[in-house]
N, C-alpha and C positions, 0 to 999 in steps of 0.2 A: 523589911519584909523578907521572909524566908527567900532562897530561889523557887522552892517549889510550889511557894502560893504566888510566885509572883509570876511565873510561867502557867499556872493555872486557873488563874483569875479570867473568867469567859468575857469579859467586858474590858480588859489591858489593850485588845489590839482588833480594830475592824476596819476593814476593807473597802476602801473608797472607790476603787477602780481596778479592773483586769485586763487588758488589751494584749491584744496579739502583734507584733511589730515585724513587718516584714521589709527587704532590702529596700532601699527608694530606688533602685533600678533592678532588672529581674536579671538573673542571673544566666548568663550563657549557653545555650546547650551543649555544648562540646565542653561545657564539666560539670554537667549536670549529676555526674555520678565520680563521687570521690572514694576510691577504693584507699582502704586501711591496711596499715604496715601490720608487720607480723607482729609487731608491738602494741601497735594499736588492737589489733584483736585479743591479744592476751586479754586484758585488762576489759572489765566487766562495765557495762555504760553508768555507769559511777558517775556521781556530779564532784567536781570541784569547788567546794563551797568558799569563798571570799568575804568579810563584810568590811567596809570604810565609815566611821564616825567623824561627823562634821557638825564644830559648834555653831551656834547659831548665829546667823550673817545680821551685818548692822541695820540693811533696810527694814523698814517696821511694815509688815502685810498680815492680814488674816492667814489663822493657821490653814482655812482650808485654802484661800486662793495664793497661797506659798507653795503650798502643797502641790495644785494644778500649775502652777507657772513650772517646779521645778521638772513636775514629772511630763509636763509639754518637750520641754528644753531635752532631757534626757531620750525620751524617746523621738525625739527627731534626728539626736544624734547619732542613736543608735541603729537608727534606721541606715543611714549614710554611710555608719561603722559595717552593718553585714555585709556593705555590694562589696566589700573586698574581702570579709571573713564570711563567707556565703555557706563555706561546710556548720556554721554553727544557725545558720537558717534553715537546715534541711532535716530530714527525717532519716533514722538510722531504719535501713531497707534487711540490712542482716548483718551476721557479724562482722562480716569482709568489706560492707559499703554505705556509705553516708547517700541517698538520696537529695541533692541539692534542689529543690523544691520550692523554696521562699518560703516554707509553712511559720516560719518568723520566729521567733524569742516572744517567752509570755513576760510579761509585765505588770508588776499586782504594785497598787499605791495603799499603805495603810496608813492608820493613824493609830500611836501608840502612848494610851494617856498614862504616862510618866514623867519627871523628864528626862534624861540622856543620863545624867551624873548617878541616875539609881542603877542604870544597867553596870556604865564603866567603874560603880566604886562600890558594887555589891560582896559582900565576900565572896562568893561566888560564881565569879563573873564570866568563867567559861561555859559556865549552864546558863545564866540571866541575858549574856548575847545572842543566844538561838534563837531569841524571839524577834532577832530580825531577819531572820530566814524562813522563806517559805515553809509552814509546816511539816515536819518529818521528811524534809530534802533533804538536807548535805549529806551528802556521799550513798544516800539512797542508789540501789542497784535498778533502772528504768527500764523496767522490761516492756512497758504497753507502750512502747513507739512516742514517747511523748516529746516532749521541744525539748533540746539538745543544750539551749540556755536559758537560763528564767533569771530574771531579775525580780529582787522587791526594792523599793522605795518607800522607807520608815520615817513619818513626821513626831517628834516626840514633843509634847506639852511646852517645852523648854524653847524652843525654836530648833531646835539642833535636827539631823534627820542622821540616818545610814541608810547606803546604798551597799546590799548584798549581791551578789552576783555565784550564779550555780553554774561552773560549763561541764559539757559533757567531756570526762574522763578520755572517750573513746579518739576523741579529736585531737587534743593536744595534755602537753602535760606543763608544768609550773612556769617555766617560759613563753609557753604558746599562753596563758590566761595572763603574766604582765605584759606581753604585746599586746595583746586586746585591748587589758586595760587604760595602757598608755595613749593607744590610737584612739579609741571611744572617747577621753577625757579630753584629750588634744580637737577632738572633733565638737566637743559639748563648748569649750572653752570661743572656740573661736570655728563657727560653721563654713569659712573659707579653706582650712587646712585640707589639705589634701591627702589621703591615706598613705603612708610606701604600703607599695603592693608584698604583703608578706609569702613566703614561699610554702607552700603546702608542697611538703614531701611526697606525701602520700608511699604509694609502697616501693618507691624509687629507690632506695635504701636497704629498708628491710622488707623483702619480699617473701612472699611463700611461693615459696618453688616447688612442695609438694602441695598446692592446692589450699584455700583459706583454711583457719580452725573452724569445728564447727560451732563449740560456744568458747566463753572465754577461760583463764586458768588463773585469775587472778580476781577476785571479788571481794568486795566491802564484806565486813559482817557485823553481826548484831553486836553491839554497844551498850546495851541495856544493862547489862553489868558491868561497864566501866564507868570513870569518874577521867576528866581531863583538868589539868592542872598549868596552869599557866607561872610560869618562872621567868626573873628577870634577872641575868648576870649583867649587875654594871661593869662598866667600862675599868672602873679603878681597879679595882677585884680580879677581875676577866687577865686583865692583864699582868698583874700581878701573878696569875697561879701560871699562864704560859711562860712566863719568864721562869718561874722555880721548875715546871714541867719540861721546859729546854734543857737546863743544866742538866736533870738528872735523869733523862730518856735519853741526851744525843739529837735529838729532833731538831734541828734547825728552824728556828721563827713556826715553832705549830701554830694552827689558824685557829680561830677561836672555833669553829666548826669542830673540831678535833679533838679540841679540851673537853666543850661542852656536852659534846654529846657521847664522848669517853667517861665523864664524869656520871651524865645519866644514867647510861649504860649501867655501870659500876653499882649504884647507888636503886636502881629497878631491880638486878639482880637479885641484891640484899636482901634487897624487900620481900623480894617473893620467899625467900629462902624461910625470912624470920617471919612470915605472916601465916606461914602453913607449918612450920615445924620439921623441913623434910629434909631428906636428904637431898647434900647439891646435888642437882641435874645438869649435867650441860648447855650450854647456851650459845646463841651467836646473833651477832650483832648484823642486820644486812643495812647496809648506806644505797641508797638510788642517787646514780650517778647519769648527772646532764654529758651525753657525749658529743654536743656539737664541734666544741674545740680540738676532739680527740680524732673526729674520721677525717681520712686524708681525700680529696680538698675538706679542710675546714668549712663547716657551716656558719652562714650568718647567725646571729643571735634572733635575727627574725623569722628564722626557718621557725615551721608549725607542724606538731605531732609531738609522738611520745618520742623524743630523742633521746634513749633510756637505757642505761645499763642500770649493773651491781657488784657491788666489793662485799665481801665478808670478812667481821672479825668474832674470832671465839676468843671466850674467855672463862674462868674459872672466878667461884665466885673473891676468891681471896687475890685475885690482882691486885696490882698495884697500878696507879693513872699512869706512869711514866711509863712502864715497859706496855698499857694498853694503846697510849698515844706514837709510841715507837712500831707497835704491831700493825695500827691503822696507818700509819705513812709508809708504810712499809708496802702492805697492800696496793693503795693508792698510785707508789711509784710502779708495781704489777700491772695494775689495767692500763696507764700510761703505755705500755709498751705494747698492747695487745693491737691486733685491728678489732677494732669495736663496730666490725661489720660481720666479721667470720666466727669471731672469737667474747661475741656478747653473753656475757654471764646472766644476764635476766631469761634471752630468748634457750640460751642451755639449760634450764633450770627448766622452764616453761618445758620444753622437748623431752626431757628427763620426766618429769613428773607425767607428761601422758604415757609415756612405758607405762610409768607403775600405776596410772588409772587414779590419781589424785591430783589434787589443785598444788598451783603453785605453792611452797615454802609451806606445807601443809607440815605441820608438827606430829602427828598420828603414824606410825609406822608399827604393821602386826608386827615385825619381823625384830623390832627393837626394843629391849626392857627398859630403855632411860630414854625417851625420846626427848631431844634438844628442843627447849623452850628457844625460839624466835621473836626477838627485837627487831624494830623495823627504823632509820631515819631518815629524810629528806630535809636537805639542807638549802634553805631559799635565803640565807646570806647571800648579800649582794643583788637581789632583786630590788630593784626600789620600789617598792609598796606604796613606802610610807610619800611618797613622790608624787602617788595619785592621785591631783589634783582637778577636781572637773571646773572649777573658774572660785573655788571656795576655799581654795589655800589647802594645807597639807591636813590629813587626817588628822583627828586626836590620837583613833588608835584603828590598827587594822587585827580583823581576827578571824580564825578559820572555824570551820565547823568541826564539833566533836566526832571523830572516825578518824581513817578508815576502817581501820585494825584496832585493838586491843595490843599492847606494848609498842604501840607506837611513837618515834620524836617528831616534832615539825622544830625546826629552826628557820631562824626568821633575825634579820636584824631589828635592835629597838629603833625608836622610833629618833632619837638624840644619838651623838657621837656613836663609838663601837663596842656599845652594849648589845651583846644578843637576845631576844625571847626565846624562850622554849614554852612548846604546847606537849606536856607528857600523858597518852592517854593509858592507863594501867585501869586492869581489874580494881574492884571499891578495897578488896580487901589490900590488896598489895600498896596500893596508894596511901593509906593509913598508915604504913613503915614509911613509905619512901619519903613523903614531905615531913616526917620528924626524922630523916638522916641528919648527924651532925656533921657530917665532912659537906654535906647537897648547902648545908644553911649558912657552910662557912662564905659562901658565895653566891649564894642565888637568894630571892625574895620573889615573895606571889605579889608583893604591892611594887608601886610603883616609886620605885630612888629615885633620888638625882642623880644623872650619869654626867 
């Protein structure tokens, strides 16, 4: 079945159940209002879209009372999970503050008559996964005050289900949604575990000292003419091209993060170049970078918010990977050195663009005849994803939703040894060049190798 009949089909996917889930104990007054860092305000109430695929468990039950026992279990879990992550139970009050309120995380149980192996072996499969995500969410901009986290729970034909999970942008960023996740699973698995009490920052860090923004400067946008492409560098491969990229950049042990998304880069450019006919434009590469490791005292990794810088690299389109993987360490050894409290390249960028009365990393400048196309990448190597087990063993596969931006990377490791995924989201036209690059094919695959 095509993707687009099969995400179009009004009878694929209905709705057994909606509940609203709120903490199993209420939440404190004396934090009832969680005021947001100046990062957290940037950045537009955007969902962070997740989904986990899980085959199907050996006990034999009716699909629908599988269905009800699962989504029992989950939501009592989840319930236990908000009394310590309570900012994602509340209502965002304005752009400076989270009302912690208990209004709960919504909860929708569907049933999806397929089974599992037609979404995960579609050709298509980064479009054929959305339909386990709440209709027209992931990375949706939430402006009618709605729940800050939604879960769905997808039962498919097969026995197999996925558990998507949307959190609100504004709260935390890639590490604050694998705490969650970890703690939620740790709490489904076994209802004795006891949460650690994670550290919500809030604006203890990055403050506004001239007063909150008054909307954000960083917002999702329409996708409706992109196409996301899901890439698999195996491990044999991967490694093989850092080892020839070392000798001949100087780079010491590059990370696969470096290669990969050096190589994207490289290879996006291309694309756009050879699918419009035009003259090169300028470009640059922006990476969003986790600074908990980097503010002095060091943060835990269970601190919670946007703990969030950014490095730039430009490039031309005729680089070469070795002197781009040289440029990007290069950088990297840069913001190392900075304080990543005074000296934050995202919250300067953010400061700098309200001068000139536009959004963030906005490409559009009256004042310039070539204006610089922008790439964007987030690098979620080394989060354990694939680790989140709620009592049903390791996912098959975890995947995000199509967004935020238009030339965006997600990296992500696979799901076996140290192979990476890449999620590349390109305009339809650019995408058309990019997944017939011959240097992209020498090492990367849309299906799934043995790594």
């Amino acid at each position: 079945m095509a993707a687009s009949a099969l995400l179009s089909s009004p009878s694929l996917v209905s709705i057994s159940d909606k509940s609203f889930i709120k903490p199993s104990t209420l939440t404190p007054s004396t934090v009832r209002l969680h005021k947001l860092s100046l990062v957290d305000q940037s950045f537009s109430n955007m969902y962070i879209p997740f989904a986990f695929f899980y085959p199907k468990q050996q006990k034999e039950e009716s699909n629908n009372s599988q269905l009800s026992h699962i989504a029992d279990l989950l939501q009592r879990s989840l319930s236990q999970t908000l009394v310590s992550y309570y900012p994602y139970a509340g209502k965002l009050r304005d752009n400076a503050t989270v009302e912690c309120n208990d209004m709960g995380a919504e909860f929708l149980s569907v049933q999806i008559k397929c089974p599992m192996s037609e979404i995960l072996n579609h050709p298509h499969a980064t479009d054929a996964e959305s339909i386990v995500f709440p209709k027209d969410l992931p990375w949706k901009n939430n402006y009618e005050g709605g729940n800050l986290l939604v879960v769905q729970l997808s039962k498919f034909d097969c026995g197999g289900i996925a558990i998507s999970i949307c959190l609100s942008h504004k709260i935390g960023d890639g590490c604050s949604v694998i705490n969650f996740l970890n703690d939620w699973a740790s709490v489904t698995r076994d209802h004795r575990f006891v949460v650690p009490s994670p550290r919500f920052v809030a604006d203890s860090i990055f403050s506004s000292l001239n007063g909150p923004l008054i909307a954000p400067h960083i917002m999702s946008s329409n996708v409706s003419e992109c196409v996301q492409k899901r890439l698999v560098f195996p491990t044999a491969k991967l490694d093989a091209l850092r080892a020839k990229i070392a000798v001949e950049s100087g780079v010491e042990n590059p990370t696969r993060s470096e290669v990969v998304s050096a190589l994207v880069y490289k290879c996006a450019t291309k694309a756009a170049v050879a699918s419009t006919s035009a003259n090169i434009h300028p470009s640059k590469l922006v990476h969003y970078l986790d600074v908990r490791t980097m503010i002095k005292p060091r943060l835990p990794r269970s601190a919670i918010g946007n703990l969030l810088s950014v490095f730039s690299t430009a490039a031309t389109q005729d680089i070469e990977l070795p002197r781009l993987v040289h440029n990007m360490r290069k950088e990297v050894e840069v913001a190392y050195k900075k304080d990543q409290v005074q000296q934050n390249e995202l919250l300067l960028e953010v400061v700098e663009s309200m001068k000139k009365g536009k959004l963030a990393f906005e490409e559009k400048d009256e004042n310039c005849t070539t204006p610089t196309t922008m790439y964007f990448c987030s690098n979620l190597c080394k989060f354990p994803f694939y680790s989140v087990d709620f009592g049903w063993g390791k996912p098959e596969r975890v995947c995000l939703g199509t967004g935020p931006f238009a030339n965006f990377f997600f990296l992500k490791d696979y799901q076996t040894g140290r192979g990476v995924e890449a999620r590349v989201t390109l305009q339809k036209q650019h995408m058309s060049a990019f997944e017939r690059d011959e240097e992209l094919l020498q090492f990367a695959s849309s299906s799934a190798p043995s790594l």
